[in-house]
N, C-alpha and C positions, 0 to 999 in steps of 0.2 A: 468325718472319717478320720482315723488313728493316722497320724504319720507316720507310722510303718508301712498302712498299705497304702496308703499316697506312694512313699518311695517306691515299695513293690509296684507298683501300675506303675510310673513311670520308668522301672528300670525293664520292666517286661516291653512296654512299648516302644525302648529303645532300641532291644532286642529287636522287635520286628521288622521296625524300620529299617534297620542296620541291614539285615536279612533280604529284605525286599529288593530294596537298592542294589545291595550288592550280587542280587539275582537278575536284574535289571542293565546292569553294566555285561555282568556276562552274556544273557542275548543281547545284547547290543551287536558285541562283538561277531554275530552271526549271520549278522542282516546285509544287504548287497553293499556293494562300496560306495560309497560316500554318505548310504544312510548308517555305518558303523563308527561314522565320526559322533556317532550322539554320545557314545561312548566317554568324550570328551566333559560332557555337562552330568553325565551320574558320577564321573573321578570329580567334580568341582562340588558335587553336592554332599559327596561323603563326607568332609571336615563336619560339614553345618547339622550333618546328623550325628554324627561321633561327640558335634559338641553338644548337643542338646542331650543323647543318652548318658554321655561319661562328664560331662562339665559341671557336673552338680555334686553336692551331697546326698548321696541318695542311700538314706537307714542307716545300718551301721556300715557299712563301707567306709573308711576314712578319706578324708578329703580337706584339708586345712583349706583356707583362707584364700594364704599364699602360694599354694599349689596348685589352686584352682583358679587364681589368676594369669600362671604362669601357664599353666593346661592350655589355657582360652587366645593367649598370646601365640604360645606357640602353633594351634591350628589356628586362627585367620592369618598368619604367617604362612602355613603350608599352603593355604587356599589361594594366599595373593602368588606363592612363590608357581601354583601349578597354573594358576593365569598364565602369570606372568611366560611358562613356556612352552603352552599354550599354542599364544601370537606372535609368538617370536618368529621370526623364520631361521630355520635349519644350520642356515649359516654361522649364528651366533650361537655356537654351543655350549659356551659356561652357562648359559643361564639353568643348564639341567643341574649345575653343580646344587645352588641352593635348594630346589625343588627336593633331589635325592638327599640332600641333608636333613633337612625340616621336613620330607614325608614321615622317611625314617625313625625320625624323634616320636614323632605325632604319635603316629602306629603302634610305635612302639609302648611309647605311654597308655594309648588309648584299649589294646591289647591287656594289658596289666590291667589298667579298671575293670575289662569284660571279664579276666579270669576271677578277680577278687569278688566279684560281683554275682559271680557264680558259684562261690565257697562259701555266701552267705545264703544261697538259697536252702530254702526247708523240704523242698520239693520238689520232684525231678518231675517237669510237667512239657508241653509242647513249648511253652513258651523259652523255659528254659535250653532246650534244646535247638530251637530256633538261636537265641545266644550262642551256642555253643557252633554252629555252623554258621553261622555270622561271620565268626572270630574267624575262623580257619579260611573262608574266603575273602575275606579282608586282607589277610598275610595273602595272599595270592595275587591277587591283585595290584595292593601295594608294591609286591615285588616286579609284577610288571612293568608299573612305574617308576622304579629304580632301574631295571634293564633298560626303559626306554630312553630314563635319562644317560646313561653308561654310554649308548648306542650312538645318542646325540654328541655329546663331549669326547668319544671315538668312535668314529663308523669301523665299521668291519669286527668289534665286539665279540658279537656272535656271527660267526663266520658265514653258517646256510643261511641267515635271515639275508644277510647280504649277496651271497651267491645264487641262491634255489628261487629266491622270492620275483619273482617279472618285475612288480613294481617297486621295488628297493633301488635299482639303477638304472637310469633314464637316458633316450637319447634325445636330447632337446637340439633344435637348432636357435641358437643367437641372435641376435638385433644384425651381426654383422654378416649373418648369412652360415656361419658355421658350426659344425653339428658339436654342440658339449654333452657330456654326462655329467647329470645331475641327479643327486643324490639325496633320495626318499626316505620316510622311516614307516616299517609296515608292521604299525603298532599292534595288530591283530596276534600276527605271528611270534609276537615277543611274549604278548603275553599268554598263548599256547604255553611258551616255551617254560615260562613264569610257573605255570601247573603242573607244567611237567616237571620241574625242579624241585616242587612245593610237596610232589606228592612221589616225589623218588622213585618216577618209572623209568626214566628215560629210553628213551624212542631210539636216541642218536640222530636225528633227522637235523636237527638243530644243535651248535657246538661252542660254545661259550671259548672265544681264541684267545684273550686277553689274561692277564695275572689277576685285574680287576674284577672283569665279568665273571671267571671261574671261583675267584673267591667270594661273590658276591652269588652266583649258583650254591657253592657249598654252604653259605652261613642261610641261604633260606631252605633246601633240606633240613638242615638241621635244626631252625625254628621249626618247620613242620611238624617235624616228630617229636620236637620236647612238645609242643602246644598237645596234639593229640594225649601225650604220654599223661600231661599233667591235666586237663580235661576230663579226657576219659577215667582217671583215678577219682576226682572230683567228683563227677557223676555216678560213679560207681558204689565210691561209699558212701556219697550222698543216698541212692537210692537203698542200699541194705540198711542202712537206719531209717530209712521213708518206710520199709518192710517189717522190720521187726516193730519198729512204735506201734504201727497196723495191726499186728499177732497181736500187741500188748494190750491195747485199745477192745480189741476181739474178745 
Protein backbone atom coordinates (compact mmCIF):
# COMPACT_ATOMS: atom_id res chain seq x y z
CA UNK A 1 0.00 0.00 0.00
CA UNK A 2 1.47 3.78 -1.09
CA UNK A 3 2.31 5.80 1.90
CA UNK A 4 0.00 8.23 1.10
CA UNK A 5 -2.95 6.15 1.73
CA UNK A 6 -1.34 4.59 4.83
CA UNK A 7 -1.22 8.29 6.15
CA UNK A 8 -4.84 8.86 4.62
CA UNK A 9 -6.25 5.76 6.75
CA UNK A 10 -4.51 6.80 9.65
CA UNK A 11 -5.29 10.26 9.64
CA UNK A 12 -9.08 9.38 8.89
CA UNK A 13 -9.04 7.04 11.70
CA UNK A 14 -7.71 9.61 13.92
CA UNK A 15 -10.54 11.61 13.06
CA UNK A 16 -12.93 8.96 14.30
CA UNK A 17 -11.55 8.17 17.10
CA UNK A 18 -11.23 11.86 18.17
CA UNK A 19 -15.01 12.07 17.17
CA UNK A 20 -16.17 9.08 19.18
CA UNK A 21 -14.57 9.96 22.28
CA UNK A 22 -15.24 13.08 22.42
CA UNK A 23 -19.11 12.17 21.89
CA UNK A 24 -18.48 9.70 24.63
CA UNK A 25 -17.51 12.32 27.24
CA UNK A 26 -20.39 14.48 26.37
CA UNK A 27 -22.92 11.63 27.35
CA UNK A 28 -21.06 10.97 29.95
CA UNK A 29 -21.86 14.14 31.34
CA UNK A 30 -25.70 13.26 31.14
CA UNK A 31 -25.85 10.11 33.15
CA UNK A 32 -27.02 10.07 37.02
CA UNK A 33 -24.48 11.45 39.41
CA UNK A 34 -21.68 9.64 40.35
CA UNK A 35 -21.98 7.48 37.13
CA UNK A 36 -20.90 11.26 35.28
CA UNK A 37 -17.71 11.09 37.04
CA UNK A 38 -16.77 8.56 34.03
CA UNK A 39 -16.34 11.73 32.41
CA UNK A 40 -13.07 11.80 34.24
CA UNK A 41 -11.41 8.66 32.31
CA UNK A 42 -12.68 9.82 28.40
CA UNK A 43 -10.88 13.74 29.53
CA UNK A 44 -7.56 11.11 30.45
CA UNK A 45 -7.94 9.25 27.23
CA UNK A 46 -8.12 12.18 24.82
CA UNK A 47 -4.22 13.20 25.11
CA UNK A 48 -3.45 9.28 24.13
CA UNK A 49 -5.87 9.62 21.19
CA UNK A 50 -4.79 13.14 20.07
CA UNK A 51 -1.49 11.53 20.30
CA UNK A 52 -1.86 8.61 18.26
CA UNK A 53 -3.92 10.83 15.47
CA UNK A 54 -1.68 14.18 15.38
CA UNK A 55 1.76 12.70 16.91
CA UNK A 56 2.96 11.34 13.58
CA UNK A 57 3.82 12.40 10.23
CA UNK A 58 1.08 11.65 8.52
CA UNK A 59 1.54 12.64 4.11
CA UNK A 60 2.29 15.80 3.49
CA UNK A 61 1.43 17.43 6.63
CA UNK A 62 4.75 18.77 8.11
CA UNK A 63 5.84 17.46 11.23
CA UNK A 64 9.78 17.65 11.98
CA UNK A 65 11.56 15.37 14.14
CA UNK A 66 11.81 17.87 16.84
CA UNK A 67 8.39 18.95 16.94
CA UNK A 68 7.13 15.91 17.09
CA UNK A 69 9.01 14.98 20.15
CA UNK A 70 8.10 18.08 21.69
CA UNK A 71 4.14 17.44 20.46
CA UNK A 72 4.51 13.97 22.49
CA UNK A 73 6.20 15.72 25.60
CA UNK A 74 3.95 18.09 25.80
CA UNK A 75 0.68 15.69 25.97
CA UNK A 76 1.84 12.96 28.38
CA UNK A 77 2.54 16.16 30.26
CA UNK A 78 -0.99 17.32 30.04
CA UNK A 79 -2.14 13.68 30.77
CA UNK A 80 0.07 13.31 33.99
CA UNK A 81 -0.86 17.07 34.85
CA UNK A 82 -5.02 16.02 34.51
CA UNK A 83 -4.24 13.03 36.72
CA UNK A 84 -2.44 14.66 38.72
CA UNK A 85 -5.94 16.98 39.37
CA UNK A 86 -7.86 14.68 39.22
CA UNK A 87 -6.80 13.11 42.86
CA UNK A 88 -6.05 15.80 44.32
CA UNK A 89 -8.55 17.03 46.75
CA UNK A 90 -10.10 20.42 46.20
CA UNK A 91 -8.25 21.93 48.84
CA UNK A 92 -5.15 22.11 46.86
CA UNK A 93 -5.99 24.34 44.16
CA UNK A 94 -2.81 25.26 42.15
CA UNK A 95 -2.46 22.05 41.05
CA UNK A 96 -5.25 23.26 38.20
CA UNK A 97 -2.66 26.00 37.47
CA UNK A 98 -0.45 23.36 35.36
CA UNK A 99 -3.30 21.16 34.09
CA UNK A 100 -4.93 24.62 32.48
CA UNK A 101 -1.47 25.54 31.07
CA UNK A 102 -0.43 22.20 29.42
CA UNK A 103 -4.18 21.42 28.28
CA UNK A 104 -4.20 24.70 26.69
CA UNK A 105 -0.89 24.12 24.85
CA UNK A 106 -1.79 20.64 23.81
CA UNK A 107 -5.13 21.63 22.22
CA UNK A 108 -3.86 24.11 21.05
CA UNK A 109 -1.25 22.46 19.12
CA UNK A 110 -3.28 19.50 18.51
CA UNK A 111 -6.12 21.88 16.93
CA UNK A 112 -3.59 23.15 14.28
CA UNK A 113 -2.57 19.52 13.25
CA UNK A 114 -6.45 18.70 12.77
CA UNK A 115 -6.90 21.96 10.78
CA UNK A 116 -3.67 21.33 8.56
CA UNK A 117 -4.69 18.02 8.11
CA UNK A 118 -7.73 18.98 6.86
CA UNK A 119 -6.35 21.44 4.03
CA UNK A 120 -4.59 18.46 2.73
CA UNK A 121 -7.49 16.50 2.08
CA UNK A 122 -8.60 15.86 -1.62
CA UNK A 123 -12.04 15.13 -0.68
CA UNK A 124 -14.83 16.24 1.36
CA UNK A 125 -16.07 12.91 2.55
CA UNK A 126 -17.74 11.63 6.19
CA UNK A 127 -14.70 11.06 7.30
CA UNK A 128 -13.52 14.34 6.85
CA UNK A 129 -16.18 15.88 8.32
CA UNK A 130 -16.18 13.60 11.34
CA UNK A 131 -12.58 15.77 11.67
CA UNK A 132 -14.04 18.62 11.36
CA UNK A 133 -16.65 18.09 14.35
CA UNK A 134 -14.04 16.48 16.26
CA UNK A 135 -12.19 19.61 16.32
CA UNK A 136 -14.96 22.00 17.29
CA UNK A 137 -15.91 19.56 20.33
CA UNK A 138 -12.56 19.17 21.54
CA UNK A 139 -12.37 23.27 21.87
CA UNK A 140 -15.43 22.67 24.01
CA UNK A 141 -14.52 20.57 26.00
CA UNK A 142 -11.16 21.47 26.56
CA UNK A 143 -12.52 24.69 27.67
CA UNK A 144 -14.38 23.19 30.12
CA UNK A 145 -11.31 21.93 31.58
CA UNK A 146 -9.81 25.21 31.82
CA UNK A 147 -13.13 26.58 33.60
CA UNK A 148 -12.94 23.78 35.80
CA UNK A 149 -9.45 24.45 36.49
CA UNK A 150 -10.16 28.61 37.04
CA UNK A 151 -13.17 27.31 39.37
CA UNK A 152 -10.50 25.22 41.39
CA UNK A 153 -7.58 27.85 41.93
CA UNK A 154 -10.85 30.41 42.69
CA UNK A 155 -14.21 29.30 43.70
CA UNK A 156 -16.84 31.55 42.99
CA UNK A 157 -15.37 31.97 39.11
CA UNK A 158 -18.45 31.58 37.68
CA UNK A 159 -20.91 33.01 40.04
CA UNK A 160 -24.58 30.66 39.37
CA UNK A 161 -22.28 27.39 39.26
CA UNK A 162 -21.58 28.39 42.76
CA UNK A 163 -24.87 29.84 43.76
CA UNK A 164 -27.79 28.08 41.55
CA UNK A 165 -25.89 24.67 41.72
CA UNK A 166 -27.35 22.24 45.38
CA UNK A 167 -24.32 20.48 45.15
CA UNK A 168 -21.46 23.25 44.77
CA UNK A 169 -21.91 24.13 48.47
CA UNK A 170 -22.14 21.82 51.22
CA UNK A 171 -23.23 21.58 54.83
CA UNK A 172 -21.05 19.04 56.19
CA UNK A 173 -20.81 18.56 59.98
CA UNK A 174 -17.09 18.00 61.52
CA UNK A 175 -15.11 15.23 63.49
CA UNK A 176 -15.93 18.02 66.25
CA UNK A 177 -19.50 17.88 65.94
CA UNK A 178 -19.92 21.22 63.88
CA UNK A 179 -21.62 22.07 60.87
CA UNK A 180 -18.79 23.45 57.97
CA UNK A 181 -19.45 24.38 54.26
CA UNK A 182 -17.75 22.62 52.08
CA UNK A 183 -17.00 23.47 48.87
CA UNK A 184 -17.75 21.16 45.54
CA UNK A 185 -17.00 21.60 42.04
CA UNK A 186 -20.03 20.71 39.65
CA UNK A 187 -18.02 19.80 36.87
CA UNK A 188 -21.20 19.07 34.70
CA UNK A 189 -22.40 22.64 34.81
CA UNK A 190 -19.16 24.25 33.87
CA UNK A 191 -18.97 22.49 31.08
CA UNK A 192 -22.65 23.27 29.97
CA UNK A 193 -21.36 26.58 30.61
CA UNK A 194 -18.02 25.81 28.27
CA UNK A 195 -20.73 25.20 25.23
CA UNK A 196 -22.32 27.76 25.86
CA UNK A 197 -19.31 30.09 25.50
CA UNK A 198 -17.90 27.99 22.73
CA UNK A 199 -20.94 28.41 20.63
CA UNK A 200 -21.96 32.24 21.60
CA UNK A 201 -25.59 31.66 22.91
CA UNK A 202 -25.53 32.64 26.14
CA UNK A 203 -28.40 31.72 28.24
CA UNK A 204 -27.29 34.01 31.18
CA UNK A 205 -28.04 31.33 33.65
CA UNK A 206 -24.41 30.89 34.38
CA UNK A 207 -21.88 34.29 34.87
CA UNK A 208 -18.26 34.18 34.51
CA UNK A 209 -17.66 36.88 37.92
CA UNK A 210 -13.94 37.00 37.69
CA UNK A 211 -11.35 39.17 35.17
CA UNK A 212 -9.90 35.62 34.61
CA UNK A 213 -12.96 33.58 33.96
CA UNK A 214 -14.52 36.36 31.68
CA UNK A 215 -11.48 36.73 29.78
CA UNK A 216 -10.95 33.10 29.48
CA UNK A 217 -15.20 33.10 28.36
CA UNK A 218 -14.27 35.69 25.75
CA UNK A 219 -10.93 34.09 24.24
CA UNK A 220 -13.03 30.66 23.76
CA UNK A 221 -15.97 32.49 21.83
CA UNK A 222 -13.74 33.79 19.86
CA UNK A 223 -11.63 30.44 19.03
CA UNK A 224 -15.12 29.14 18.10
CA UNK A 225 -15.70 31.29 15.53
CA UNK A 226 -12.40 31.78 13.95
CA UNK A 227 -12.26 27.50 13.95
CA UNK A 228 -15.72 27.38 12.38
CA UNK A 229 -14.83 30.50 9.97
CA UNK A 230 -11.62 28.91 8.96
CA UNK A 231 -13.03 25.23 8.61
CA UNK A 232 -15.91 25.93 7.00
CA UNK A 233 -13.79 27.98 4.14
CA UNK A 234 -11.56 24.83 4.12
CA UNK A 235 -14.37 22.61 3.22
CA UNK A 236 -16.07 24.72 1.19
CA UNK A 237 -13.38 25.17 -1.27
CA UNK A 238 -12.23 22.08 -0.80
CA UNK A 239 -15.45 20.78 -2.05
CA UNK A 240 -16.10 23.28 -5.33
CA UNK A 241 -12.82 21.87 -6.57
CA UNK A 242 -13.93 18.07 -5.45
CA UNK A 243 -16.97 19.45 -8.01
CA UNK A 244 -15.60 21.03 -10.78
CA UNK A 245 -12.51 18.15 -11.23
CA UNK A 246 -16.05 15.74 -11.22
CA UNK A 247 -17.67 18.25 -14.37
CA UNK A 248 -14.18 17.77 -15.76
CA UNK A 249 -13.72 14.02 -15.34
CA UNK A 250 -17.46 13.89 -16.86
Amino acid sequence: MPAESVALRLRHSGYRQLLLLCLAVMASFSLPDGWSRLSSLGYNLLPLVMLRGFGRQCGPVPFGPIPRQIYRALGLAALASGLAWSFTPLALRSTGVAMLVLWTLFVGWSAVRLVRGLAQERVVNAQVLMGAGAGYLLIGLTAGLVFSALETISPGSFSSVREAAHDVLLSREGPSGESTLVWELNFVRINYFAFVSLTTTGFGDIVPATPPAQMASVAVAVTGTLYLAVVMGLLISRYTVQESEEENQG
